[in-house]
Structures are given as C-alpha cells and as structure tokens.
C-alpha positions in Angstrom: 46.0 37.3 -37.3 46.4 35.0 -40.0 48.4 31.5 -39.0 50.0 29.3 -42.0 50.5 25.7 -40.9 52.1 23.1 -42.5 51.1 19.5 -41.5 52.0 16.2 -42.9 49.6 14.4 -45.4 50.8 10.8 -44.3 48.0 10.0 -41.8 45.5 13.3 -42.5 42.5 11.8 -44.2 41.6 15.6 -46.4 37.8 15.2 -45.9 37.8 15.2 -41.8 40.5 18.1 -42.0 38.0 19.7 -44.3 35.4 19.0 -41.6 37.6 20.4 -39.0 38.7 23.6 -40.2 35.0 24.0 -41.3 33.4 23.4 -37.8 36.5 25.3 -36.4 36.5 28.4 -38.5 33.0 28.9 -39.4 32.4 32.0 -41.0 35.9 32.9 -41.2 38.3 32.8 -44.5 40.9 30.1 -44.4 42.3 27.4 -46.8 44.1 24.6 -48.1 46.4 23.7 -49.7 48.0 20.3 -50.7 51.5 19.8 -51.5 54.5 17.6 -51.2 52.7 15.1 -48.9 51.8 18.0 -46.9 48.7 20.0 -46.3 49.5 24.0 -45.8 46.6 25.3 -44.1 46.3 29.3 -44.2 43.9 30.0 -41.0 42.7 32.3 -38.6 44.8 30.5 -35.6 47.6 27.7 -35.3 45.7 24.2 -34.6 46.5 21.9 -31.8 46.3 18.4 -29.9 44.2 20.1 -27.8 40.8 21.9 -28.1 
C-alpha cells in the first residue's frame, strides 16, 4: 500500500530525509517531492517519531 505524506520543509534538512527514506525503503520505489515549503513523500508506509 502506497502512503503519500506531506511534511514541512522548515526544519527537514533534504539530504538526511534522502538518507532516511533510502535506508528505510531499500529496494522499494518511493519519492519526493518538494513543494510549497513542503516535502510530499510518495512511500511504501506513513513515517513516524518512532522507529
């Protein structure tokens, strides 16, 4: 089940997101996009605080 999430851009620094979501989702499609000081992340599953 695809997830789309939209998080804020304000304190997101795009290279450790990118870092995340590839350590997160490896070998699975996702992706981002940025717009609006916000990212909108297409992805396997909705992220959290929590691991």
């Amino acid at each position: 089940m695809t997830v789309i999430q939209v998080i804020s851009a304000r304190y997101i620094d795009w290279a450790k997101l990118r870092a995340l979501l590839q350590t997160e989702f490896a070998g699975q499609n996702y992706h981002i996009e940025s717009k609006d000081d916000s990212y909108i992340l297409t992805i396997p599953r909705r992220l959290t605080d929590v691991r």
